[in-house]
DRENGU-183286 format. One line per 5 residues: number of its first residue (from 1); for each residue x negated, y, z negated of N, C-alpha, C. Coordinates in steps of 0.001 Angstrom, whole numbers, padded with zeros to 6 digits. Layout:
<vexmars>
NUM = X Y Z X Y Z X Y Z  ...
</vexmars>
This chain:
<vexmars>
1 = 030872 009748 055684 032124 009835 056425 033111 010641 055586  033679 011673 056372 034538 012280 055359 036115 011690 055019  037003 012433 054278 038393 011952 054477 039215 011817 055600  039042 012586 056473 039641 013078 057972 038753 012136 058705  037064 011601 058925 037041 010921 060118 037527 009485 058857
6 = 037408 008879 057884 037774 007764 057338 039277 007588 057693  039866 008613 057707 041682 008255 057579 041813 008149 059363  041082 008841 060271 041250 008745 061609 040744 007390 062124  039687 006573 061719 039276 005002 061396 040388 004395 061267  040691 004370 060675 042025 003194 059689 043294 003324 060935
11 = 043770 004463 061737 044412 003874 062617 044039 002450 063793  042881 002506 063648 042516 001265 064174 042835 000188 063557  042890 000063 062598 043204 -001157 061319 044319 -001993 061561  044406 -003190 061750 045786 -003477 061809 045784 -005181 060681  046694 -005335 060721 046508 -006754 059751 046033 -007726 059730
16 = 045682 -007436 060695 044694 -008864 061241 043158 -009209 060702  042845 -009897 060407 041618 -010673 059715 040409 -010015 060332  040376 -009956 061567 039286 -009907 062311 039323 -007933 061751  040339 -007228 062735 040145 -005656 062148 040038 -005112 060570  040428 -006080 059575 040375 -005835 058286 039220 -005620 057880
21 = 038421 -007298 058337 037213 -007392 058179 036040 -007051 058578  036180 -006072 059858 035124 -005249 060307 035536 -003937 059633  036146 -003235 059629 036302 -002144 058134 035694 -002400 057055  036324 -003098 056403 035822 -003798 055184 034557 -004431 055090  033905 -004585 055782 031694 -004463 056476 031526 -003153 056477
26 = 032088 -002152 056859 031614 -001078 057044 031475 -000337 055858  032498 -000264 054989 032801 -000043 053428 031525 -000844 052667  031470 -002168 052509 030791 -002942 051956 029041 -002515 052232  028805 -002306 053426 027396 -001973 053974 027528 -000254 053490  028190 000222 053092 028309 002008 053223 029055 002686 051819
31 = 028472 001885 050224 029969 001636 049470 029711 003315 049001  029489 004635 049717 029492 005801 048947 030648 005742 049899  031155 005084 050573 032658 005464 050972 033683 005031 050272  033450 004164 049140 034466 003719 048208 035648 004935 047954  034605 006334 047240 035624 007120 046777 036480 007857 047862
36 = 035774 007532 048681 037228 008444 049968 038046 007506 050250  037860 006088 050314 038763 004912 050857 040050 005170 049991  039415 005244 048263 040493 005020 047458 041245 006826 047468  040526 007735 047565 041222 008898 048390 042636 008422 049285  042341 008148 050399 043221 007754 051389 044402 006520 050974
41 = 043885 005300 049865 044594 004394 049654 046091 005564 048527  045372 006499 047478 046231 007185 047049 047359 008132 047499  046831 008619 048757 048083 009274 049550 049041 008355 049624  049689 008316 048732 051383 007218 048843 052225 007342 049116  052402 007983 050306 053219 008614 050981 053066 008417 052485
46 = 051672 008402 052692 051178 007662 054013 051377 006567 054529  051891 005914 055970 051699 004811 056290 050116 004024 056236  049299 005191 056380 047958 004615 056288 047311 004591 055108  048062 004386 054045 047631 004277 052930 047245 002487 052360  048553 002229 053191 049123 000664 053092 047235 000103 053957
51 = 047051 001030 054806 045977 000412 055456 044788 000163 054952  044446 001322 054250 043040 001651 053260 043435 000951 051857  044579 000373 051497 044769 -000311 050471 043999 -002205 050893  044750 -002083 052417 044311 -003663 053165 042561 -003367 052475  042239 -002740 053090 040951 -002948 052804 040008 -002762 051559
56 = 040608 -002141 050680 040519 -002116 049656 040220 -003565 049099  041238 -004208 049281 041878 -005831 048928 040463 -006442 049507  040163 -005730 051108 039286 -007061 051338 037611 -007061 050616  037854 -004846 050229 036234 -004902 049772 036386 -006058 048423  037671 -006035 048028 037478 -006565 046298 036872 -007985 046409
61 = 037631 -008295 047154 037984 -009641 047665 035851 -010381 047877  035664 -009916 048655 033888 -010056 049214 033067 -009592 047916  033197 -008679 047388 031991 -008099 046336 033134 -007270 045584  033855 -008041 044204 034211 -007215 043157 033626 -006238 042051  032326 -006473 042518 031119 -005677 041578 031484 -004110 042326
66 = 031373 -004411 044156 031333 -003220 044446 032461 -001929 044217  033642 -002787 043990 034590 -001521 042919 034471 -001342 041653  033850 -002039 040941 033562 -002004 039065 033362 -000332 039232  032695 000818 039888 032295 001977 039401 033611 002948 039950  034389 002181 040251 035462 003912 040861 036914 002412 040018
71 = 036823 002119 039231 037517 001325 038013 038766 002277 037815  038127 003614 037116 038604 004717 036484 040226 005076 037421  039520 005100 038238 040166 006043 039869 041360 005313 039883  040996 003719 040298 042113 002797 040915 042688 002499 039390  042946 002406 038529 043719 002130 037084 044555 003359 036887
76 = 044191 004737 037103 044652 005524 036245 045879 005623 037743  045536 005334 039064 046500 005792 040224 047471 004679 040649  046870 003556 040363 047638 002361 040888 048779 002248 040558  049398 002191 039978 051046 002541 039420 051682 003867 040437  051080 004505 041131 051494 005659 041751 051636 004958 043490
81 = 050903 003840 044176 051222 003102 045161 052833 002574 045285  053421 003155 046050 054710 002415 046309 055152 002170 047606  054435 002564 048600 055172 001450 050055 054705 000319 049754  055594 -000647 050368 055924 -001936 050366 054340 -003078 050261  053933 -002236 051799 052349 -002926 052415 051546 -002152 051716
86 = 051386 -001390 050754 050251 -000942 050159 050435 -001661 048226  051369 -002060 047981 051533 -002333 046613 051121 -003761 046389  051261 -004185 047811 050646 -006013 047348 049291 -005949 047546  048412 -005798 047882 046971 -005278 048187 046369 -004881 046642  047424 -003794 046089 047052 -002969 044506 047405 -004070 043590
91 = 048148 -004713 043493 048674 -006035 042752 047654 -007091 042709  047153 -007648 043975 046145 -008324 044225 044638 -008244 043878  044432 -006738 044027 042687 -005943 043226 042892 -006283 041623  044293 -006010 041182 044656 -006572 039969 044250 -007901 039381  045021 -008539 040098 044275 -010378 039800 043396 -010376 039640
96 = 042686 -010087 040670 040931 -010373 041071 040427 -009974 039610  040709 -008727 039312 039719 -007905 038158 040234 -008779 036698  041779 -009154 036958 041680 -009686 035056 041156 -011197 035345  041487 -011932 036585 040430 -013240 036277 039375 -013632 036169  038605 -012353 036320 036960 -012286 036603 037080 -011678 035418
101 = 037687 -010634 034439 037259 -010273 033106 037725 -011600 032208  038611 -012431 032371 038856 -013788 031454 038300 -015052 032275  037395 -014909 033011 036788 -016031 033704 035442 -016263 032887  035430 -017971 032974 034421 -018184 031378 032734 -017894 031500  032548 -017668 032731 031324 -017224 033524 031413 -015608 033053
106 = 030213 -015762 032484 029833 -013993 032307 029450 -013258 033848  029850 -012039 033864 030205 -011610 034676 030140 -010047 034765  029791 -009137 036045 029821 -007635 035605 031297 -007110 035052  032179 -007684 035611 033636 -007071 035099 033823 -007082 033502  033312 -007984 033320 033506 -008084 032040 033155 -006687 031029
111 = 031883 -006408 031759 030972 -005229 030540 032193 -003906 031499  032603 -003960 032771 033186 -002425 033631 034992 -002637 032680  035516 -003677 032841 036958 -003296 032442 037146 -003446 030926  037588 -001933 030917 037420 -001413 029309 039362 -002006 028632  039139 -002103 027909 040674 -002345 026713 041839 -001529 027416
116 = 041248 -000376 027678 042010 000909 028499 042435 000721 029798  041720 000036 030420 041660 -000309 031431 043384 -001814 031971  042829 -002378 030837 043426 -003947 030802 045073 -003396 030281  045132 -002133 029453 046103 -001610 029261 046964 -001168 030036  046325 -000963 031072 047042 -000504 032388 047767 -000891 033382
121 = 046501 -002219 033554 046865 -003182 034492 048163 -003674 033735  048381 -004010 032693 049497 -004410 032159 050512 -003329 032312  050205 -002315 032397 051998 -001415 032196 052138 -001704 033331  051413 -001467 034483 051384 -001693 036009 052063 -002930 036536  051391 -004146 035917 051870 -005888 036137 053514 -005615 035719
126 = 054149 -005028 034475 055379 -004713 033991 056083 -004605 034598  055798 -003293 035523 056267 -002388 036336 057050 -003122 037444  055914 -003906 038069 056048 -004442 039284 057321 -005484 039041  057050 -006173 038050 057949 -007445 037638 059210 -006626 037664  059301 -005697 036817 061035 -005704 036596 061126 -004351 037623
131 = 061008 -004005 038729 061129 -003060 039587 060946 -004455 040849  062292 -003411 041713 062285 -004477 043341 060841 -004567 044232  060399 -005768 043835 058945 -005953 044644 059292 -006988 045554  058168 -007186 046367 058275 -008364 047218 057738 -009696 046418  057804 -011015 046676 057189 -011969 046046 055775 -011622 045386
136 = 055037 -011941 046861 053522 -011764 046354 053008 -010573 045078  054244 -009665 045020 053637 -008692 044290 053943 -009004 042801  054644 -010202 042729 055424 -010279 040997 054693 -011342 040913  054218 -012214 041782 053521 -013553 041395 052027 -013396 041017  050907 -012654 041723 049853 -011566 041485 050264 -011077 040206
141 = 051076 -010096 039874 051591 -009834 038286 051996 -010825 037508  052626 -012207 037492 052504 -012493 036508 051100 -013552 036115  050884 -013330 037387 049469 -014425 036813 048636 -013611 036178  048255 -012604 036562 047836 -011215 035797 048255 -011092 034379  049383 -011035 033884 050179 -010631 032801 049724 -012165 031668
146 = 050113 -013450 032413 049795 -014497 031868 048742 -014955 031164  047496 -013836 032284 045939 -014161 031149 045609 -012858 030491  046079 -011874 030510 045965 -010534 029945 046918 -011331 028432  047724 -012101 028314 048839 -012629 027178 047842 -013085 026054  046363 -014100 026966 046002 -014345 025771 045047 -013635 024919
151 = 044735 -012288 025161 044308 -011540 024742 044926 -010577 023745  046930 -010102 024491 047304 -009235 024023 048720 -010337 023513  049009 -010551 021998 049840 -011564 021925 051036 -011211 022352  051520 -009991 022343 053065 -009873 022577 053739 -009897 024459  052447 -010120 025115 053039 -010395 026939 053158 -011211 027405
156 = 053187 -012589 026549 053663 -013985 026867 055315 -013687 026648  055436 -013293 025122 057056 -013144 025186 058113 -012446 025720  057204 -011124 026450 058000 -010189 027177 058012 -010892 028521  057073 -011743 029170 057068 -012105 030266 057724 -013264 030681  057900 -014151 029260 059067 -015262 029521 060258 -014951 029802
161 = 060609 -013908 028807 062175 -013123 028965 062438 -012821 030418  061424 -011912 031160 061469 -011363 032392 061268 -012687 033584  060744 -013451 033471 060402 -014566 034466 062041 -015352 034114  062462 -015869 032978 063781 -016442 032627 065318 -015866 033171  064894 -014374 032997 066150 -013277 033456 066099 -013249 035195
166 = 064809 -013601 035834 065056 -013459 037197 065088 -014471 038062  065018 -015503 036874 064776 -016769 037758 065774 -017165 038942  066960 -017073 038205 068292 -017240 039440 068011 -016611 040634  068043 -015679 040770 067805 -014281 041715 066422 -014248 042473  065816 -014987 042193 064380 -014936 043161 064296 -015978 044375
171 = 063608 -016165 044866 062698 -017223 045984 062139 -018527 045349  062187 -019475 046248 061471 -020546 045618 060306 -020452 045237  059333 -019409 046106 058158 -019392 045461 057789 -018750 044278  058645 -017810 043677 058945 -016788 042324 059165 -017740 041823  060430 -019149 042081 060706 -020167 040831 060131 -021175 040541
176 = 058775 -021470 041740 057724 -022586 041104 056379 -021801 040222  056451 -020704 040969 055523 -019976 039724 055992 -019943 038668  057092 -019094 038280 057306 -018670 036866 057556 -020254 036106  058296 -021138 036896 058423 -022790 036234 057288 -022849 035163  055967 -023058 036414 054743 -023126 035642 054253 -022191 034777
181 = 054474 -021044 034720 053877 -020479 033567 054385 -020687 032511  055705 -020390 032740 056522 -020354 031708 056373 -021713 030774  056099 -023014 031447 055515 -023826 030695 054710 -023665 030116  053351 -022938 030809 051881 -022743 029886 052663 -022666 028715  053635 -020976 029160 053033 -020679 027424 053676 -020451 026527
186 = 054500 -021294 027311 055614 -022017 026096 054840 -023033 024797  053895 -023968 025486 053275 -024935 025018 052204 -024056 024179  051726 -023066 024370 050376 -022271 023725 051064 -021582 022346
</vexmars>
């Protein structure tokens, strides 16, 4: 499938579970379409970017092995996603990949996400936090940031500061998350 009939697909797409998830079969059963999906998820400028990002989320989501090989692609671009509906999706592939590289079960992520890699996701998790995001996208980042901390010692303390400085100013659900972390690792 090329870029033009893949991006002409995705107007069909809509948020819904059922259209996500028949895309996201089609990707999954067909994964030499990975690199055009994430093609189309990078046009960030597109409304249908936000779309091929949805699905992105859902290939990760079903089989995270099946993005371990286009790693490279989505790390070095993901920081470059900025509509609204395409950045929580990129936030979310995030999670997935650092809890499965610090999840105590060996695992393929583990041997695919390189130091370089984890480096990223962190400037990225940063990014999101102290730049105007929606909830889901700072809570995904700091849970992200929180287990990337015990690896890298100095993003527990940058992330208390930042979770402490926004606490006033957020949502209840921003202030029962950060509550709890901020406990972890306070206590660690």
């Amino acid at each position: 499938m090329t870029f033009e009939q893949l991006y002409s697909e995705l107007n069909y797409v809509n948020h819904s579970r059922e259209k996500r998830n028949y895309y996201a079969n089609i990707v999954l059963n067909n994964p030499e379409l990975l690199p055009t999906l994430l093609e189309v998820v990078f046009t960030v400028d597109d409304k249908i970017s936000a779309r091929a990002a949805w699905l992105y989320e859902f290939v990760a989501r079903e089989r995270l092995d099946a993005i371990l090989p286009h790693l490279d692609t989505y790390v070095e671009k993901m920081h470059t996603v900025h509509l609204d509906p395409a950045v929580r999706p990129m936030a979310k592939v995030a999670e997935y990949l650092i809890e499965a590289f610090y999840h105590k079960n060996d695992n393929a992520t583990k041997q695919h996400l390189t130091k370089n890699h984890r480096e990223k996701i962190t400037e990225a998790c940063f990014d999101w936090m102290i730049s105007d995001q929606k909830v889901a996208v700072k809570a995904y980042s700091m849970r992200s940031l929180y287990l990337l901390g015990r690896e890298f010692d100095w993003i527990h303390a940058e992330l208390i500061m930042i979770l402490e400085r926004d606490y006033l100013s957020q949502s209840a659900a921003f202030k029962a998350r950060a509550r709890d972390l901020i406990k972890r690792m306070k206590k660690a």
